[in-house]
N, C-alpha and C positions, 0 to 999 in steps of 0.2 A: 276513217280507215278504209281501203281499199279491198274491193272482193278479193286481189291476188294476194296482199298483205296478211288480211284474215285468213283467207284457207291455208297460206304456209304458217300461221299462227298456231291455226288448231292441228293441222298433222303435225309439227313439233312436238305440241303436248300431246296428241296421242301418240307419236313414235314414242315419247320418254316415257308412256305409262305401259307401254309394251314392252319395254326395254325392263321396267322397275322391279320390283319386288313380286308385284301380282302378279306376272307372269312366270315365277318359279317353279320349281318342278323337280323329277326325279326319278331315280328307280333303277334297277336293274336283276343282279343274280345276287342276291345276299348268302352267306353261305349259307344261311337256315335250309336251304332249297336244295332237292336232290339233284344229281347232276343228270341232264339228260341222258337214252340209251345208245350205249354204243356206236348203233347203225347210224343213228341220226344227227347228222353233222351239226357242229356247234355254231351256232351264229356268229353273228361280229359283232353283238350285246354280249354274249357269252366268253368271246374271246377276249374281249377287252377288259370283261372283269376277271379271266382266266389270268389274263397278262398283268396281273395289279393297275390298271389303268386310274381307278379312281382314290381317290388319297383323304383323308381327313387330318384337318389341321386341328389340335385337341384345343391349341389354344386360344381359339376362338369360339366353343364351345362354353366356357361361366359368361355370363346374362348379371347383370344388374337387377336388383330391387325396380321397380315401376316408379319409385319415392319413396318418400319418408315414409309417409301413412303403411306401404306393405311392405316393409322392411322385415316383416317380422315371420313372412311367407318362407316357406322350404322352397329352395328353389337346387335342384341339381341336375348335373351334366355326366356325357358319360359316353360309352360307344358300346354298341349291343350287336353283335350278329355282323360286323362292318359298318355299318349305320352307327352317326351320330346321333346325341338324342339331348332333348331339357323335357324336363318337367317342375312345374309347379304347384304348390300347395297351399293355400293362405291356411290364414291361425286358425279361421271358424270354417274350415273343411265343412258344407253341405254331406260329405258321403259321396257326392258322382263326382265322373271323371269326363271332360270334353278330350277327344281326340283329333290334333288338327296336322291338315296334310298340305303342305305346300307344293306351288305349281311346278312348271317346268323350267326347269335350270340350263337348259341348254344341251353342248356337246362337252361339257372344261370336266377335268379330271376333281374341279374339287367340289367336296362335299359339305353341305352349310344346312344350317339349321333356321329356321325363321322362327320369331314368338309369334302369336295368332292377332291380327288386328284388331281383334275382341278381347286381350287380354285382359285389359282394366273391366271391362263389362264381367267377364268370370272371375274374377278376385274379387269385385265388389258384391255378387251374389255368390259368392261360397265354393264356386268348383274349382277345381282342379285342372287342372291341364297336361298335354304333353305331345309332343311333336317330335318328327324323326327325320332327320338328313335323307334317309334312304340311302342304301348302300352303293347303290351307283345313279348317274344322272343320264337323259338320252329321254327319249319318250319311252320310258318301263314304268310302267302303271302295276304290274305285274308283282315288281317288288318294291313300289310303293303300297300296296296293300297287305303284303304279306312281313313288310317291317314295320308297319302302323300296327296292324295287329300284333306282332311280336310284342314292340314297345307297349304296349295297352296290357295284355296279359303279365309282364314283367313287372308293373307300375307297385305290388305290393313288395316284391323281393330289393328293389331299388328303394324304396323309403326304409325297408327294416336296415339296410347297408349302410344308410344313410342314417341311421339313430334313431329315424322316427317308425315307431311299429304302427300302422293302420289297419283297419275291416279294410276288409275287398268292400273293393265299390259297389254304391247301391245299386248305380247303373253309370253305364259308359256309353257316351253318344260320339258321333263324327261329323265334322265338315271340313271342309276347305277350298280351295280358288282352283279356277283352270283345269290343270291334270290332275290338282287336290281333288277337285269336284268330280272326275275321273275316278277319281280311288272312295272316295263317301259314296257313290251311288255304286261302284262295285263291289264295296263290304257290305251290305244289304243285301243282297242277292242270293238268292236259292241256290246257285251254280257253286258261288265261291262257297258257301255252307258246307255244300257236296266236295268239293274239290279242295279247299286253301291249305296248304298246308297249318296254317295259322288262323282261328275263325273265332274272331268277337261275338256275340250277339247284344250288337249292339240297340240301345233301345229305342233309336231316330238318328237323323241326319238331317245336316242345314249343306247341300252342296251347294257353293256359289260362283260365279261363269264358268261351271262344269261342262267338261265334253261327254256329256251326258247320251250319245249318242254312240260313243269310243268309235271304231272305225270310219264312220259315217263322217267326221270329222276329215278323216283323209280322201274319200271319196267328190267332199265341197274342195277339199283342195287342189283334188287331178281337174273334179269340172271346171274349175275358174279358169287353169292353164290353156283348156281345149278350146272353152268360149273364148277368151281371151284373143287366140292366133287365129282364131275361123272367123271371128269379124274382122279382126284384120286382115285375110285374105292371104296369111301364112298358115293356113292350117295342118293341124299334125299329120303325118303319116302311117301312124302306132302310137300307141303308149308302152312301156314310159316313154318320153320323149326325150332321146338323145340327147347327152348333154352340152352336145360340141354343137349342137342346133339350136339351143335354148339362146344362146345370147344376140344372138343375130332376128329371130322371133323377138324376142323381147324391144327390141331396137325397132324393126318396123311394127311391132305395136303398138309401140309406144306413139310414134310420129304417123300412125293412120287414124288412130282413136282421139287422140290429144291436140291441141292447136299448137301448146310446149310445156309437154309433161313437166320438161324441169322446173318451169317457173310455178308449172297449175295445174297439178295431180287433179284436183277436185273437179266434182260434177260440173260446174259451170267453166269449166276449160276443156269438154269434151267435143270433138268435132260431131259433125250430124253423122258419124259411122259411128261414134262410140256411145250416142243413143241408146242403140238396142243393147250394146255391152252392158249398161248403167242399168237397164231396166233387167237382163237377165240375174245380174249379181245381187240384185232385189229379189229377188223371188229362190234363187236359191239360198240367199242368209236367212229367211222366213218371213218374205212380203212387204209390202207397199205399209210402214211404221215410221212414226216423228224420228228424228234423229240421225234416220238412214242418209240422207241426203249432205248431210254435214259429218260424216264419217268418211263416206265411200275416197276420196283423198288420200283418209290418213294410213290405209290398209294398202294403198296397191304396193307400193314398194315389198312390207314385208309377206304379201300374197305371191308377189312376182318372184321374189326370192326363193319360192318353193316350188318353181316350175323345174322340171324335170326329174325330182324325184323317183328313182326307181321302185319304189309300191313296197319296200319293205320295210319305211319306217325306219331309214339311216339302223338298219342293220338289228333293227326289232326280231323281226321275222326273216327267214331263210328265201321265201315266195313273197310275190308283191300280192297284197291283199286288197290294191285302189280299185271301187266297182263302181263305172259311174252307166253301167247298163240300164238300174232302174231311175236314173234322171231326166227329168223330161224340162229341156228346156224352151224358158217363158218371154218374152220381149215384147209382147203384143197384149195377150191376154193373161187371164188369172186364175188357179189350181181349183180345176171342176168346171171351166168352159173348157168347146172346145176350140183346140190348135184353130190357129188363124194357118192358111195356104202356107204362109212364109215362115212360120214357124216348122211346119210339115216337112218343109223341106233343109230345113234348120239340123233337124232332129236326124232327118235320114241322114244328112253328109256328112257329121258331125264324128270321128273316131271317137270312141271307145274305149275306157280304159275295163278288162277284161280280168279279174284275179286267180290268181292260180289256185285250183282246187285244195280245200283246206288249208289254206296258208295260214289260217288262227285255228288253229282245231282243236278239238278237247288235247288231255297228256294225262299222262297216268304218274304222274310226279307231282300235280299242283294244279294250279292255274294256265288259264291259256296264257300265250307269251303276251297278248293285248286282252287284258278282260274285258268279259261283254257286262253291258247295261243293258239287262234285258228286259230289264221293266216287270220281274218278277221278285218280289219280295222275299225273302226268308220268313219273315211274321209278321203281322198287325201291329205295324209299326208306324211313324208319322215320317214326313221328308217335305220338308220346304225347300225351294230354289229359288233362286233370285240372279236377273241375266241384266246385261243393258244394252238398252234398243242400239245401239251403233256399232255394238262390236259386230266387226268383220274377218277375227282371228277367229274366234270361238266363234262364231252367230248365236243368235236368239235360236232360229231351226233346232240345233241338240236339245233343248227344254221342248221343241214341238214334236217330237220325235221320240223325247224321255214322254211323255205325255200320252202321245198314241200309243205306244209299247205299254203303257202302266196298264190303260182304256182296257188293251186286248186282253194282258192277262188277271183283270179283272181288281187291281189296285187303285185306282180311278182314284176312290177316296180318300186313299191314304196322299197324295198330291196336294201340296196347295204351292203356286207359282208366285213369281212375282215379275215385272217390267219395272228397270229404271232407267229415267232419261239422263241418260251420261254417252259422250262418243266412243268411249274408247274399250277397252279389254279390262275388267275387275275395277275398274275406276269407280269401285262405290266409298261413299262416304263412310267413316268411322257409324256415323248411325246407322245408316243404313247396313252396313255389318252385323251389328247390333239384334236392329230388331227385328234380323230375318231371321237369327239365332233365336232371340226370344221368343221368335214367334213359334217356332219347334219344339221349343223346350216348354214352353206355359199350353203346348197344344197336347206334349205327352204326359205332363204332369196335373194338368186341370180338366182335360180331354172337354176342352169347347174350341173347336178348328178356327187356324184364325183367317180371315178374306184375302183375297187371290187376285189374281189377274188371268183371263182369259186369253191362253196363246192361240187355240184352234181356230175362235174367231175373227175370219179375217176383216171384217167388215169392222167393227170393235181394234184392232189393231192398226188400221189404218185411218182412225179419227186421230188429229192434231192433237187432243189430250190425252191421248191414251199412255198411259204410264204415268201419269202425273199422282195416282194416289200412293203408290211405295217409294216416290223419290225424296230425299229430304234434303234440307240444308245442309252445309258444315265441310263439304270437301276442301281438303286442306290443301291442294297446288291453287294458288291464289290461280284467279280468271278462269280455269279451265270451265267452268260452265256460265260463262258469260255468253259461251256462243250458242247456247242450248236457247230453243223457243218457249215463251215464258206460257205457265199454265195459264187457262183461263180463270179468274177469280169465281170462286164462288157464292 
C-alpha cells in the first residue's frame, strides 16, 4: 500500500468517526430556564429556540430490548421540559442510576436521543440508566446540563407513570463523549451547585473526549486559523477573520504548506513551509505523543472548516469569546524552554484573537450561556477521563488543562486520567468505554483509586509507548487501528 493510499485511508476513517455518533451533541434554552432580562438582547441560540427551531420526532424515541436475555428491563420514552428522553431499568435494579450525555449534534433542527455505548456493561451490573435529547442542538452545553439534570431528578416520577414505583436512587453518577464530556465535568462543579437552575449531586463522573477545558476548546480553534495563514504568508488582519477572506486564505494555504492537499492532507505531503505548521499544531493539541503524526491529515479539513468564525460560538453568545492572547506559540522548541529568535518573532506578528469583556459571564437566571470547567469540584467526589492521543477536534491539551485547573484548586486527587492510542475523536473501543466507566464506579464504591496516565509529563508523553497501558482490543470499524504503531511487548 502506498503512503498516499494509506493516509487517504485513515483520514476517511477518521472523517467517518467524526461524522458518527461520538461526535453528538446538544443543548440549548429548554423551557425549564428563565428567560433572559429585558435589557439584554436575545441571542440567535435564544431566538431560534424562541422561533420553535428545534423539533422532536416522538417516533423515533421507543428503543428496543438490548436481546433476549434483557428483555425483561423497563425501558421508557417520553419528552420532558422540550427534551427528548429514554431510560432504562433491568429486572435486578443495583439502586443507582448512570446519567449519560451525548455529544454535539450539529446545527439540524432535530432532536435525537443516543443509548450509552456502555449500555450492556450497565444492565449486566445492575444500573439503570437515562439519557436526554436536549432541548435544542448547536454547541449549548448550557442546556445540556440543565436537561440532564432535569431528566435525572424526574427519573422516580417517570417509573411510578410508567407502573413501576422505585426508592430514589442510591446514588446517580454521569458521563458522556465530546460536549457530553462538556456537560459531566460541568455538573460536578461548585459553580453549577451555585448557579444551575437544576443541580444533581452527583456521586462521580467518567467524562470521555471531553472538552474539558469549554472555552479553551475555541480558543485551539481561532489559533490554528491564524498559524495556519501566517505560515502561509496570508496572514490575518483581525480576528474574527472576515468571511469573504477565508476562502481565498484557505486556497493559498493550502498550496504553500501542501505539495497537493487534495491527494495528501497528511504529514508526509507537507512542503518544507508546512514544517513548522505541523510542529506548532503539535504543541498546541498537547505535544510531541504516538499517534499524532498519523492523525494530523485527518483533522485539517474539518479544522479548516472552522476558520472564520466570528467568536460567538454560531450564536451561543451575544460577544465572541475566542482568546488566543495567552497562546504562545511553538515550532522550534518545547513548553518551558525558551522561544527560539524565530519563534520571537512568530509570536510578535502573529494577530490576535482578543474577546469581548464578559462575553461568558455569570447570570442571575442560571448557568453561564458556555459553562466553565473550572476544576473545582462541588464534593469529594471521584472523575475519570479517558482522551485519545490523535484527536485533533477535541485535543488531548482539554484533559491537560482539566488537570492543571483540578492541581490549582486543590482536586488533584480526585483525577485519575487515561491516554488511548486511537487517531480519531471518541474512537474508543466498546471496552475501553467500559472500563474507564468501571474504573469510576469500583474507585467510589471500593475507594481504592484506579492507575492513570500522566498528561503533564511531557517527556512520559512523548515516549513511542505511551498510552499503550489503557488501550485495548475490540474496535469494531474493522482496520481502523491497523494503522496505529504496535505496543512494545512486554
Amino acid at each position: 500500500m502506498s503512503g498516499v493510499k494509506r493516509a487517504v485511508s485513515l483520514g476517511t476513517v477518521i472523517s467517518a468517526l467524526i461524522l458518527s455518533g461520538c461526535l453528538s451533541g446538544g443543548g440549548g434554552g429548554g423551557s425549564s430556564k428563565p428567560a433572559p432580562a429585558p435589557s439584554e438582547p436575545l441571542t440567535e441560540q435564544q431566538k431560534r429556540i424562541q422561533d420553535g427551531f428545534f423539533v422532536i420526532d416522538e417516533s423515533r424515541l421507543p428503543f428496543d430490548a438490548l436481546g433476549d436475555a434483557y428483555a425483561g428491563s423497563s425501558r421508557w420514552h417520553g419528552v420532558l421540559n422540550g427534551a427528548g428522553y429514554r431510560v432504562e431499568v433491568p429486572e435486578n435494579w443495583n439502586g443507582m442510576l448512570v446519567m449519560y450525555a451525548h455529544g454535539y449534534r450539529g446545527e439540524v433542527p432535530d432532536l435525537t436521543v443516543d443509548n450509552p455505548p456502555m449500555r450492556q456493561y450497565l444492565l449486566d451490573n445492575g444500573y439503570a440508566w437515562a439519557a436526554s435529547s436536549y432541548s435544542s442542538n448547536f454547541y449549548d452545553v448550557r442546556t445540556g446540563v440543565e436537561d440532564t439534570n432535569a431528566l435525572a431528578l424526574a427519573f422516580n416520577d417517570i417509573a411510578e407513570q410508567n407502573g413501576r414505583s422505585l426508592p430514589e436512587p442510591d446514588k446517580i453518577y454521569i458521563t458522556g463523549v465530546s460536549m457530553g464530556g462538556h456537560i459531566a465535568g460541568a455538573a460536578i462543579e461548585r459553580e453549577t451547585q451555585q448557579t444551575a437552575n437544576h443541580f444533581v449531586p452527583y456521586a462521580g463522573a467518567a467524562p470521555m473526549c471531553g472538552v474539558m477545558g469549554d472555552t479553551e476548546l475555541f480558543n485551539y480553534f481561532g489559533a490554528y486559523s491564524l498559524a495556519l495563514f501566517e505560515f502561509a504568508g496570508v496572514g490575518a488582519d483581525a480576528f474574527p477573520i472576515p468571511a469573504d477572506e477565508v476562502p481565498g486564505k484557505l486556497e493559498a494555504a493550502r498550496e504553500a504548506l501542501w505539495v497537493d492537499y487534495d491527494a495528501n492532507p497528511n504529514a508526509n505531503g507537507l512542503t518544507a513551509a508546512g514544517a513548522p505548521f505541523y510542529a506548532t499544531l503539535q504543541n498546541l493539541s498537547g505535544g510531541p505523543r504516538p499517534i499524532y503524526p498519523l492523525s494530523f491529515g485527518g483533522f485539517q479539513g474539518l479544522l479548516q472548516s472552522l476558520a472564520g468564525d466570528n467568536g460567538t460560538i454560531k450564536g451561543i453568545l451575544n460577544e465572541p469569546v475566542i482568546d488566543t492572547t495567552g497562546i504562545t506559540y511553538r515550532f522550534q522548541t518545547l513548553p518551558g524552554e525558551p522561544l527560539s529568535s524565530a519563534e520571537q518573532g512568530f509570536n510578535n506578528t502573529i494577530v490576535q484573537a482578543v474577546p469581548a469583556a464578559d462575553a461568558n459571564a455569570l447570570r442571575d437566571d442560571g448557568l453561564r450561556l458556555i459553562p466553565k470547567v473550572n476544576g473545582d469540584l462541588y464534593a469529594d467526589i471521584p472523575v475519570v477521563t479517558v482522551h485519545t492521543l490523535g484527536d485533533l477536534f477535541v485535543p488531548i491539551k482539554m484533559q491537560q488543562i482539566y488537570r492543571q485547573r483540578m492541581e490549582e484548586n486543590g482536586w488533584g486527587d480526585n483525577l485519575v486520567q487515561r491516554a488511548v492510542r486511537a487517531p480519531g475523536h471518541c474512537d474508543f473501543s466498546i471496552a475501553e468505554f467500559n472500563s474507564t466507566l468501571d474504573a469510576m464506579l469500583t474507585w467510589e464504591q471500593d475507594g481504592v483509586k484506579p492507575a492513570g496516565d500522566d498528561l503533564l509529563d511531557a517527556e512520559l508523553m512523548a515516549d513511542p509507548a505511551f498510552g499503550c497501558t489503557f488501550t485495548q482490543d475490540g474496535f469494531p470499524q474493522e482496520g481502523v487501528r491497523a494503522f496505529m504503531p504496535a505496543c512494545p511487548e512486554v
